[in-house]
C-alpha positions as CSV (number, residue, x, y, z in Angstrom):
1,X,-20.0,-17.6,13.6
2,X,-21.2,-17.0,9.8
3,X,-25.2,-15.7,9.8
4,X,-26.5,-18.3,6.8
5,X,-29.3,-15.6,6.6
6,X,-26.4,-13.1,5.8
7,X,-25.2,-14.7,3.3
8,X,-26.7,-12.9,-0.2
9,X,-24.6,-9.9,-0.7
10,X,-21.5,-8.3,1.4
11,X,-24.2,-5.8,2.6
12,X,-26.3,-8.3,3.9
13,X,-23.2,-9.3,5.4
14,X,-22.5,-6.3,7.3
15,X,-25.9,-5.2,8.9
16,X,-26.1,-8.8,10.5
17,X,-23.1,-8.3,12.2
18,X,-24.1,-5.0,13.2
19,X,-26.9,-6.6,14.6
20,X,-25.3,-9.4,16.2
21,X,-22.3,-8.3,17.4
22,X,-22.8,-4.4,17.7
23,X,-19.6,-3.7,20.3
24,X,-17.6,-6.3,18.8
25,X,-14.0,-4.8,17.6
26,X,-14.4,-5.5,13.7
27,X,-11.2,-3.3,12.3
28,X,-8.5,-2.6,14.3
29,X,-5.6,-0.6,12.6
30,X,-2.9,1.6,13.7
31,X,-4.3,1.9,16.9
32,X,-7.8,2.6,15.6
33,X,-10.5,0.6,16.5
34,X,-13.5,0.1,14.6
35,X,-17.0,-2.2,16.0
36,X,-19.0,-4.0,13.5
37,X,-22.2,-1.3,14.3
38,X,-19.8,1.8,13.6
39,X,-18.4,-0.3,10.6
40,X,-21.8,-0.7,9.1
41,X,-22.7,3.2,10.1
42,X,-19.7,4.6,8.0
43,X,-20.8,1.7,5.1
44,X,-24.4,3.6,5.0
45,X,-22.8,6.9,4.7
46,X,-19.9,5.6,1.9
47,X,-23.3,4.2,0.3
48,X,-25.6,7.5,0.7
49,X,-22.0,9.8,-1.3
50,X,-22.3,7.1,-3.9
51,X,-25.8,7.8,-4.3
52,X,-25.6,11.8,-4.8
53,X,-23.0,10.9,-7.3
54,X,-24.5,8.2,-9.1
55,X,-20.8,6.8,-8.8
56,X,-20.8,3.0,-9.2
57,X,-17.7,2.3,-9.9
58,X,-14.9,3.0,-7.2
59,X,-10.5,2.3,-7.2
60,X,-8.2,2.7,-4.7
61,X,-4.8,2.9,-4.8
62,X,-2.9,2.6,-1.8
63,X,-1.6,0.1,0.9
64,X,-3.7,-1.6,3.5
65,X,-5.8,0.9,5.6
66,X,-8.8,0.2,7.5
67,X,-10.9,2.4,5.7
68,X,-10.7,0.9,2.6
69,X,-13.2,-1.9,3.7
70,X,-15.5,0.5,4.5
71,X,-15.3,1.7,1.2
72,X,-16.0,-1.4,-0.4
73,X,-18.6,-2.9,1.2
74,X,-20.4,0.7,0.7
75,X,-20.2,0.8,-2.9
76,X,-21.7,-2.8,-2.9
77,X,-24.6,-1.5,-0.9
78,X,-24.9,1.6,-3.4
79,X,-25.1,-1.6,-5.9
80,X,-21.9,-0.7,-7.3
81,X,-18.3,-2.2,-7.3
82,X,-15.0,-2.1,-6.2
83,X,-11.5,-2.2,-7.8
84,X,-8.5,-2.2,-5.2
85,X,-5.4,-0.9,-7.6
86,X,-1.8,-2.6,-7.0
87,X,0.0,0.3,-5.4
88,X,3.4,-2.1,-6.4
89,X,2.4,-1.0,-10.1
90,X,4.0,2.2,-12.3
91,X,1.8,5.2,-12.6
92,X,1.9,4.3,-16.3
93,X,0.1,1.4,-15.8
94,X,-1.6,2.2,-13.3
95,X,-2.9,4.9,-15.8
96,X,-3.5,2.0,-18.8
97,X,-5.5,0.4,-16.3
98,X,-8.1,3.0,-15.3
99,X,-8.5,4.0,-19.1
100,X,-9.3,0.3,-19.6
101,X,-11.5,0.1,-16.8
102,X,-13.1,3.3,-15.7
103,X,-14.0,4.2,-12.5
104,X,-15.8,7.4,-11.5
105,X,-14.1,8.0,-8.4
106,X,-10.7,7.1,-7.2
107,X,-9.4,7.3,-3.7
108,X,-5.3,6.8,-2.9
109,X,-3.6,6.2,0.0
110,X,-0.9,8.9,1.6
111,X,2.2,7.4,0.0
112,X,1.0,7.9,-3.8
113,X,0.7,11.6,-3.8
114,X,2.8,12.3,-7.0
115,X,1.3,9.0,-8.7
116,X,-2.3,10.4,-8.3
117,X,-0.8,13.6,-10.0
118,X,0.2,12.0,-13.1
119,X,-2.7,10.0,-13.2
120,X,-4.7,13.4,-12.3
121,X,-3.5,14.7,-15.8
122,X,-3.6,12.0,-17.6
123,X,-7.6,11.6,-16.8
124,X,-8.8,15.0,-16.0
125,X,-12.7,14.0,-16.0
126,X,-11.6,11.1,-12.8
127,X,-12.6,12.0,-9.4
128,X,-10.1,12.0,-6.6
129,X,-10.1,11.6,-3.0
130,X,-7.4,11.3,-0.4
131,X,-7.6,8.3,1.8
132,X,-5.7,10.5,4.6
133,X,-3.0,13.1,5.6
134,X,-3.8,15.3,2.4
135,X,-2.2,18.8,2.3
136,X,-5.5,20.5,1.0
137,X,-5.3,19.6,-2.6
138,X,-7.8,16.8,-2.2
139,X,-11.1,16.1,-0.3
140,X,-9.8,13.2,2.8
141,X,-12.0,10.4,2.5
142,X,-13.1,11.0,6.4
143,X,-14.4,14.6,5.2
144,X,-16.3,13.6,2.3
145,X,-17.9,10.3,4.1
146,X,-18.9,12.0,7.1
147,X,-20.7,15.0,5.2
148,X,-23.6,12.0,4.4
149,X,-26.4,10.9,7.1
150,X,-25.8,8.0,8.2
151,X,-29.5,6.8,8.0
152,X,-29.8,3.0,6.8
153,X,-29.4,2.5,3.2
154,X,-31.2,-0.6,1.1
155,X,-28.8,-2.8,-0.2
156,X,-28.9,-2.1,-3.9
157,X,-27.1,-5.2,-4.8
158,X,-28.2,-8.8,-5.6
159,X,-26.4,-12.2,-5.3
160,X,-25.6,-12.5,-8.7
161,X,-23.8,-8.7,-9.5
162,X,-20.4,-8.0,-9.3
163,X,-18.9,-7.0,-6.1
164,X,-15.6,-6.6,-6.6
165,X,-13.0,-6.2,-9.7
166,X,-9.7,-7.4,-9.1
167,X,-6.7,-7.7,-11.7
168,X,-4.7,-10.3,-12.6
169,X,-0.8,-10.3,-12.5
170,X,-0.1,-9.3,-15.6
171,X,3.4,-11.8,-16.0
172,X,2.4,-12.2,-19.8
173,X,0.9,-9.1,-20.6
174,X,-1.7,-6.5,-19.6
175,X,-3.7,-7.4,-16.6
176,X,-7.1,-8.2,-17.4
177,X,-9.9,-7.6,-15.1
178,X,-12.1,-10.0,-13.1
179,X,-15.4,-9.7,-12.4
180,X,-16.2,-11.7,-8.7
181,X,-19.8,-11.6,-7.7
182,X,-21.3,-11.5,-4.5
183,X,-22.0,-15.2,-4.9
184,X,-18.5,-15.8,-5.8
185,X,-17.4,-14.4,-2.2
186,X,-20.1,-16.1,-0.2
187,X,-21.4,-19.1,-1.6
188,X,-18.2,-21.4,-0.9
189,X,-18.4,-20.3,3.3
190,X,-22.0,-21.5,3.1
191,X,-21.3,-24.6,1.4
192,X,-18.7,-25.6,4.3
193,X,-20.7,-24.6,6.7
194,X,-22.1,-28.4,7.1
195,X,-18.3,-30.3,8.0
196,X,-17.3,-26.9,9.7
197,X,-14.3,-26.7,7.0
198,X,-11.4,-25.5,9.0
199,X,-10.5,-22.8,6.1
200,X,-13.3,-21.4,6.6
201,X,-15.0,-22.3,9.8
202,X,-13.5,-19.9,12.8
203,X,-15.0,-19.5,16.1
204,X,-16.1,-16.0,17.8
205,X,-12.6,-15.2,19.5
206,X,-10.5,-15.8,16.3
207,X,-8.3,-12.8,15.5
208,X,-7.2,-12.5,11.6
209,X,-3.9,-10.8,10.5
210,X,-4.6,-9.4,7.0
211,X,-0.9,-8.5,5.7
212,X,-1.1,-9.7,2.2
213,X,-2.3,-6.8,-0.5
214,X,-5.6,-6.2,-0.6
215,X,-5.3,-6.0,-4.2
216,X,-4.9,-10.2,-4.3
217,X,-7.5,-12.3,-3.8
218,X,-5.1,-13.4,-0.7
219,X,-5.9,-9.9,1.1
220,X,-9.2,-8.8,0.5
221,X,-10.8,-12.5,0.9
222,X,-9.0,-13.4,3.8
223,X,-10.5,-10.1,5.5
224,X,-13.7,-11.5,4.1
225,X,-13.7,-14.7,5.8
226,X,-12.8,-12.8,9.4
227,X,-15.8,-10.5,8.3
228,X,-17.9,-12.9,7.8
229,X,-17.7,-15.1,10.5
230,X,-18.0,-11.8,13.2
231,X,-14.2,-12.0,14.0
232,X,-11.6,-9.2,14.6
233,X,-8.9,-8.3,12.2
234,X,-5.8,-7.1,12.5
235,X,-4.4,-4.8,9.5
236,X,-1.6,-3.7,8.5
237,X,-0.5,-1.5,5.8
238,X,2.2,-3.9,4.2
239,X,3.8,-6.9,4.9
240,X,7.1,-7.0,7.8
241,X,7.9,-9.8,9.4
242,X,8.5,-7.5,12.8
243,X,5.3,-6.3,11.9
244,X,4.0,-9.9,11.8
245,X,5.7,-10.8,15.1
246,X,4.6,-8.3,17.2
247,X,0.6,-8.6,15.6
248,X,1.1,-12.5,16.9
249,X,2.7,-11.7,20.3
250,X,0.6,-8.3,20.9
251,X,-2.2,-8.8,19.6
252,X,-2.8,-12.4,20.0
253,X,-3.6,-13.4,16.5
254,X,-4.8,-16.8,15.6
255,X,-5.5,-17.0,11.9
256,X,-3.0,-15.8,9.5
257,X,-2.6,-16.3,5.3
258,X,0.6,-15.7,4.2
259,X,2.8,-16.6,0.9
260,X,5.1,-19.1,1.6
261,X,8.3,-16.6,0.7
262,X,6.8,-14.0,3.9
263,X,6.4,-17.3,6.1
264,X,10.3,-18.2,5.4
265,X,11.3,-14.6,6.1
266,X,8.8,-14.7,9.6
267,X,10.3,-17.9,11.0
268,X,13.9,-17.0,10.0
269,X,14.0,-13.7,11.5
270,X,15.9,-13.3,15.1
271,X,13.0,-12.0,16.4
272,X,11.0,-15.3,16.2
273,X,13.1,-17.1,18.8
274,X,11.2,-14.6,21.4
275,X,8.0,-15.1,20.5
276,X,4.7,-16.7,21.8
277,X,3.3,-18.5,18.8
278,X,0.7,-20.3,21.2
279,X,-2.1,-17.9,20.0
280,X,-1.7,-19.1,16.4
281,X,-4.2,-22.0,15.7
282,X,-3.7,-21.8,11.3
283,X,-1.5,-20.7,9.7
284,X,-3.3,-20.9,6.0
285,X,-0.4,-20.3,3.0
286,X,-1.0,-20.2,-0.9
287,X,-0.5,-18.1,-4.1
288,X,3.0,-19.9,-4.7
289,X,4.6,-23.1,-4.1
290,X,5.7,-24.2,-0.3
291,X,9.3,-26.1,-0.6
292,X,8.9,-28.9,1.5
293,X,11.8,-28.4,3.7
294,X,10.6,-25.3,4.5
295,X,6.8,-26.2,5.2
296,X,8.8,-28.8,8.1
297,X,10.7,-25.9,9.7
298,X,7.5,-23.7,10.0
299,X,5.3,-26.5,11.2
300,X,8.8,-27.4,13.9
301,X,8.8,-23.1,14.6
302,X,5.2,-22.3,15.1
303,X,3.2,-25.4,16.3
304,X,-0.3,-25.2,15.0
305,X,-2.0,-26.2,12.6
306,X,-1.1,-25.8,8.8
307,X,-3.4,-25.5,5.6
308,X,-2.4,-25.4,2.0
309,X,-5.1,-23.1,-0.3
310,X,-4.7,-23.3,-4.0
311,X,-7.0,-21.6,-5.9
312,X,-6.4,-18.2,-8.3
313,X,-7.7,-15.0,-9.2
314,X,-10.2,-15.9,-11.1
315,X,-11.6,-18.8,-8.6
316,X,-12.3,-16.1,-6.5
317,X,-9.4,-17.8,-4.0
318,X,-9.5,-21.4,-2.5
319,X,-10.4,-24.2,-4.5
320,X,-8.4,-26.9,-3.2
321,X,-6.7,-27.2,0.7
322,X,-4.5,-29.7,2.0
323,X,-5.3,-29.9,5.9
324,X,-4.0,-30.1,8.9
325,X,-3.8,-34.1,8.9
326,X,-2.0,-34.2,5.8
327,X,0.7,-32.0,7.0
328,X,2.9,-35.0,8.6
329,X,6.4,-36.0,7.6
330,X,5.1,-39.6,7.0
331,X,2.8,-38.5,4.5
332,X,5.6,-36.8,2.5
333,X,3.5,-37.4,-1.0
334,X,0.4,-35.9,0.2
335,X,2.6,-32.9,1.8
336,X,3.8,-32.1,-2.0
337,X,-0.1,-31.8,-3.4
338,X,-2.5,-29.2,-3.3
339,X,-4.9,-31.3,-1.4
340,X,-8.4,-32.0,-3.0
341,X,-11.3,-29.6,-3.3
342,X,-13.1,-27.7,-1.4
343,X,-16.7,-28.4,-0.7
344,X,-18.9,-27.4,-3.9
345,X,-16.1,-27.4,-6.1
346,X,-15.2,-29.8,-8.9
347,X,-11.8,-30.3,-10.3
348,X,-10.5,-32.6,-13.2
349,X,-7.7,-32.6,-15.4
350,X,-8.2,-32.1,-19.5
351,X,-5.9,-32.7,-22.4
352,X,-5.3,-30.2,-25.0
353,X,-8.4,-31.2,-26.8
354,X,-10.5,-30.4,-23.7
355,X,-11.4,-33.8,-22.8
356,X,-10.4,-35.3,-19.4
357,X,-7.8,-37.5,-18.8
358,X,-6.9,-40.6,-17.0
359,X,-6.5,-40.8,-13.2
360,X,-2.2,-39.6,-12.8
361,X,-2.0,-38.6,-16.3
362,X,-1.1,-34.5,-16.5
363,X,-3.3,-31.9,-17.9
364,X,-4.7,-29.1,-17.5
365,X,-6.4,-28.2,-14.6
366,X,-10.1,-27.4,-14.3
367,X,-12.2,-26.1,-12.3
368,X,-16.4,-25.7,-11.6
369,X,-17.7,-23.8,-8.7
370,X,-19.6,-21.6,-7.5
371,X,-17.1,-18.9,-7.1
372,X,-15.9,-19.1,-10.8
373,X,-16.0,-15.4,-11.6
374,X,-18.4,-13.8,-13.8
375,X,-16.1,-13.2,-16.6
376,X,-12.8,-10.4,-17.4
377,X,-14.4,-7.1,-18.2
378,X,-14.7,-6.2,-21.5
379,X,-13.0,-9.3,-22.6
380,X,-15.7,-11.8,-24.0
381,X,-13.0,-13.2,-26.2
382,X,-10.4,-14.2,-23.5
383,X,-13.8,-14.9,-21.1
384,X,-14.6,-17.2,-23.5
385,X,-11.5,-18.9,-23.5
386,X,-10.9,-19.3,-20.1
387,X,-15.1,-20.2,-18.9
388,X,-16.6,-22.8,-21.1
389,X,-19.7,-22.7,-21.4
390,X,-20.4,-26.1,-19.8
391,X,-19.2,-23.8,-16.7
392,X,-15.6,-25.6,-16.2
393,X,-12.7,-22.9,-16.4
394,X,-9.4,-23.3,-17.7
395,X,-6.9,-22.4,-14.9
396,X,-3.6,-22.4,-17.3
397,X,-1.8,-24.4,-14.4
398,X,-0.5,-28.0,-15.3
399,X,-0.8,-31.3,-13.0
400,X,-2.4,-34.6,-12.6
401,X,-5.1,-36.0,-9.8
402,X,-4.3,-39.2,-8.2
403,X,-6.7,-42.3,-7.3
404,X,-7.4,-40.7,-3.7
405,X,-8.4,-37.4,-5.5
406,X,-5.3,-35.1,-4.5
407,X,-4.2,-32.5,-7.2
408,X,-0.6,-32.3,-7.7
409,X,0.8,-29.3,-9.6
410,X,3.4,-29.3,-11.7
411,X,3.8,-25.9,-13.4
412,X,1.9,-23.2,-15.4
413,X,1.2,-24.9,-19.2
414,X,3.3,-22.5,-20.6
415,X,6.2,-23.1,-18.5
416,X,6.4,-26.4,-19.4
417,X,10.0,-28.1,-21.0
418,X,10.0,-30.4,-23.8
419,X,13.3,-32.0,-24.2
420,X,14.3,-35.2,-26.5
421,X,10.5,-35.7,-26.1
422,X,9.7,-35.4,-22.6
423,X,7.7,-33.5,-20.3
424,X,9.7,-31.5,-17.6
425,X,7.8,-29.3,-15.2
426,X,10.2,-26.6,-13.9
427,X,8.1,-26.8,-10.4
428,X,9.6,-30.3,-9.4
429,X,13.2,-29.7,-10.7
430,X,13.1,-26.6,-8.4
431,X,11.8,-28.2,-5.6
432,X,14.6,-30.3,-5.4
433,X,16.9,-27.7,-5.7
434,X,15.1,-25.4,-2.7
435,X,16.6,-28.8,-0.7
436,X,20.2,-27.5,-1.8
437,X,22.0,-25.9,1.3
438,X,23.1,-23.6,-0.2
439,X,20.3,-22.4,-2.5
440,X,17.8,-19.1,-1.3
441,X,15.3,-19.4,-4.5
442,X,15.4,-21.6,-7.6
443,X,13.9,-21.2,-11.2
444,X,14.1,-23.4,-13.8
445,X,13.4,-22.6,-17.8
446,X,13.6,-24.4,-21.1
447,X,16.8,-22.9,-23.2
448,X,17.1,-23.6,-27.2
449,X,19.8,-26.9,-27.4
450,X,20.8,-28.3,-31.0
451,X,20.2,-31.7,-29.7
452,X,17.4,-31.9,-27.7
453,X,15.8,-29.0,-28.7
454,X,15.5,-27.5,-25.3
455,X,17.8,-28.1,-22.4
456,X,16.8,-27.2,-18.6
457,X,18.6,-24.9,-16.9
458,X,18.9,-23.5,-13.4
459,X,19.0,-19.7,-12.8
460,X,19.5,-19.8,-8.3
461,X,20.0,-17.1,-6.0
462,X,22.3,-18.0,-2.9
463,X,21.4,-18.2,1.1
464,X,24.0,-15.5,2.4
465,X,27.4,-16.1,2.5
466,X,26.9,-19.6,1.0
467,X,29.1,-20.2,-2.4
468,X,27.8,-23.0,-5.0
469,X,29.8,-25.6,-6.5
470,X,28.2,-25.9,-10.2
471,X,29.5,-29.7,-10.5
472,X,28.6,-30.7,-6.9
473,X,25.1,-29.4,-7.1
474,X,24.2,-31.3,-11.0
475,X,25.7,-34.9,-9.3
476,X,23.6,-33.5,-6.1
477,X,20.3,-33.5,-8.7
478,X,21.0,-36.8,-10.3
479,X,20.6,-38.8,-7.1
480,X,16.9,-36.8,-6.7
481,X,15.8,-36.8,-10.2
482,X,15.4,-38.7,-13.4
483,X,18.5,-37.4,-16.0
484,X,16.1,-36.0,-18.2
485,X,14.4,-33.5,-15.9
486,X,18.1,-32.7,-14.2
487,X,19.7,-29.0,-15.2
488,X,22.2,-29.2,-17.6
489,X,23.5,-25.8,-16.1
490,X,23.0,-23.2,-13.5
491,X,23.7,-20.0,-13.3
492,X,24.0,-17.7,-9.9
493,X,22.3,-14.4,-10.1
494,X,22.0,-11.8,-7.0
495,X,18.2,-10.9,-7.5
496,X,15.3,-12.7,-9.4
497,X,13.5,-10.4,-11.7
498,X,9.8,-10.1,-10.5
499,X,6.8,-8.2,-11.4
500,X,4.8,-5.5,-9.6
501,X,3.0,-8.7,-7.4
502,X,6.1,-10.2,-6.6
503,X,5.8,-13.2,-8.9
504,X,8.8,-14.5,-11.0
505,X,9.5,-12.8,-14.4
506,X,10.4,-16.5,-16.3
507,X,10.3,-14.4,-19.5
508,X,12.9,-12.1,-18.5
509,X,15.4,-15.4,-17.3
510,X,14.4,-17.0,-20.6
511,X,15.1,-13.6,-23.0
512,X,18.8,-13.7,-23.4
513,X,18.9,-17.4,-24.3
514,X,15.8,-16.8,-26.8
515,X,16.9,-13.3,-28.2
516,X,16.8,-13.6,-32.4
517,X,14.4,-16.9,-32.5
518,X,10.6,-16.2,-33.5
519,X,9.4,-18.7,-31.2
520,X,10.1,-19.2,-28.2
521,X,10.0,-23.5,-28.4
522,X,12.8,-25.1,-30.0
């Protein structure tokens, strides 16, 4: 149950639930247990190592460990702030990212030994610490916490300062850095606390499963909301869907977040015919579209209740659910929004201009809340454009609200198709094709056509052993879709190009078709 007086800072956060719950399992991780009043011991000493190093800005790089949370709820309390690195990234960039944003001390996890070397010689003033199983070339994270007292510390943080840095994707360029506060993480669970908002409301025998990288917003706040509310997580280092499985059977896990393309690979696997969901009471999923078919087989597979997030990076997560009641075959409209918004949050819908736009008209899609982040480090120009200064900020994704207040999305603005004229949002052509039997994944891009100027086209993966009949499939579309929005091709490829995070390289479908034109609209 979430401590309202708790509420201020992540540190705040911890010593009530020291308090409260002392014995209460808080981490549990490869067979290593953790209780909220050790949790917040090991978070002093992190803070008092900090301190005799004036380090206030702390990475890691590495998979999901345990540890790390101590890590980063202790540089908060030093009044510092944390930047979980994706491990998915090159050293390279890895390396362009820590020049960019500079921390003082970096800690890695065991698998990124020879990354840390390069990055090691590449910035020779950057100090290093194992996470675990070094061979004696770097301090382990265990030795150098456990050298410190473990004395309480005063939180040396406040409501407003940043907390925590996490990066953006990067699918168009660099990744930029945002800045999420303390208030960012905290105010939205206090502003629920009032209708008991099933997201965020969980009761004091809820088990979390935190699979998802704690480098997304999906990872590390979803192991905030189980912090918060005094609950036990379960952690692994990576996402498996035997992994999953056994967490759910084993350990008896209730609440799970999970991207809808690791929910189609849990329910699919053999495995899942032998397994006791009835432990699982929400199953929350965001971060990428949910095909409607496959939504129905997961609600028919696991039985509980289901909840659609949408939110981003720089919304500091959920801004929007769709909740259980919505989730009905009946309500088949409803089932393709995003829901409506949270409590505290504002959303509405602006034209290019910036102003808003009638109800079921598309736009972009705004938001105002209290966990809009502070800003992108070092970045006031692209701050700037993204946070107006009226406080609503400019999410990039396309869509409409309708007169009952659901947001419908239809693609990211620069995804968008114009052809003869007309808007085609690539997320609703490939919705219809996920429907396909035969089809695994769908994308859908805007290729240069004398005619129209752009023509939409189909680039599909296949389900295995499944073959596709080009001609069936477009007569297939026509009966689902107006003509206009219908691919006038589709092409069958084995793997869909993806960055680092997992999400869809469109640029790389689009290149080939593109290659010798300066822009990239025709």
């Amino acid at each position: 149950m979430i401590d309202p007086e708790a509420m201020s800072t992540m540190s705040a956060v911890s010593r009530s639930a020291a308090q409260r719950a002392p014995d209460k399992v808080c981490n549990r991780f490869e067979g290593r247990e953790t209780t909220f009043k050790e949790f917040d011991r090991r978070v002093d000493q992190v803070a008092h190592a900090l301190d005799a190093s004036s380090a206030k800005v702390v990475a890691y790089l590495g998979k999901n460990c345990d540890h790390v949370f101590e890590i980063f709820v202790g540089t908060t309390r030093a009044g510092g702030m944390f930047a979980p690195l994706n491990w998915r990234l090159a050293p390279a960039e890895i390396i362009d990212i820590l020049r960019k944003y500079p921390p003082e001390i970096l800690f890695f996890g065991p698998e990124f030994s020879k990354a840390v070397e390069e990055i090691a010689k590449a910035l020779p003033d950057l100090e290093i610490l194992a996470m675990e199983g070094s061979d004696g070339s770097w301090t382990t994270y265990e030795a150098w916490r456990d050298a410190q007292p473990h004395r309480p510390v005063e939180d040396q943080s406040s409501n407003g300062d940043p907390a925590l840095v996490l990066f953006t994707s990067g699918t168009t360029g660099v990744p930029k850095a945002v800045l999420i506060s303390h208030r960012n993480l905290l105010q939205p669970k206090l502003d629920s606390l009032p209708v008991k908002h099933i997201y965020d409301h969980w009761d004091d025998d809820d088990i979390g499963f935190i699979a998802m990288p704690l480098a997304h917003i999906g990872g590390i706040g979803f192991w905030v909301l189980s912090f918060v509310n005094r609950c036990t997580s379960i952690i692994v280092r990576e996402f498996d869907p035997v992994g999953a499985l056994d967490a759910i059977h084993n350990e008896r896990v209730s609440k799970i977040f999970v991207v809808p393309a690791a929910l189609q690979i849990v329910i699919q696997h053999p495995k899942a015919q032998n397994v006791d969901f009835s432990c699982v009471t929400t199953v929350m999923y965001g971060a990428a579209p949910m095909p409607l078919p496959l939504l129905q087989e997961a609600i028919k597979v696991i039985g509980c209740k289901f909840v659609q997030c949408y939110g981003m990076t720089e919304t500091t997560g959920t801004i929007a659910i769709l909740p259980p009641e919505d989730h009905r075959p009946e309500r088949s409209t409803q089932m393709r929004s995003a829901g409506r918004p949270v409590m505290g949050c504002e959303i509405a819908v602006f034209d290019p201009a910036g102003n808003p736009v009638k109800t079921g008209e598309i736009g972009e899609i705004a938001i105002r809340a209290p966990a809009n982040m502070l800003g992108y480090w070092n970045n006031p120009e692209v701050t700037a454009k993204t946070l107006r200064e009226d406080g609503w900020l400019l999410s990039g994704d396309a869509g409409y609200l309708d007169e009952d207040g659901y947001l419908f999305i239809h693609d990211r603005i620069k995804d968008m198709i114009i052809s003869g004229g007309e808007n085609v949002y690539p997320a609703e052509v490939e919705s219809a094709l996920y429907a396909h039997p035969a089809i695994r994944e769908a994308a859908v891009i805007g290729v240069p056509d004398p005619k129209w100027g752009e023509a939409v086209r189909a680039v599909v993966t296949l389900k295995p052993n499944a073959t596709l009949d080009e001609k069936e499939v477009l007569n297939w579309m026509r009966d689902k879709l107006a003509a206009f929005k219908c691919p006038k091709a589709i092409d069958v490829i084995d793997v869909m190009p993806r960055n680092a995070s997992g999400k869809l390289l469109k640029r790389d479908l689009r290149a080939p078709y593109w290659e010798g034109r300066e822009r990239q609209v025709n």
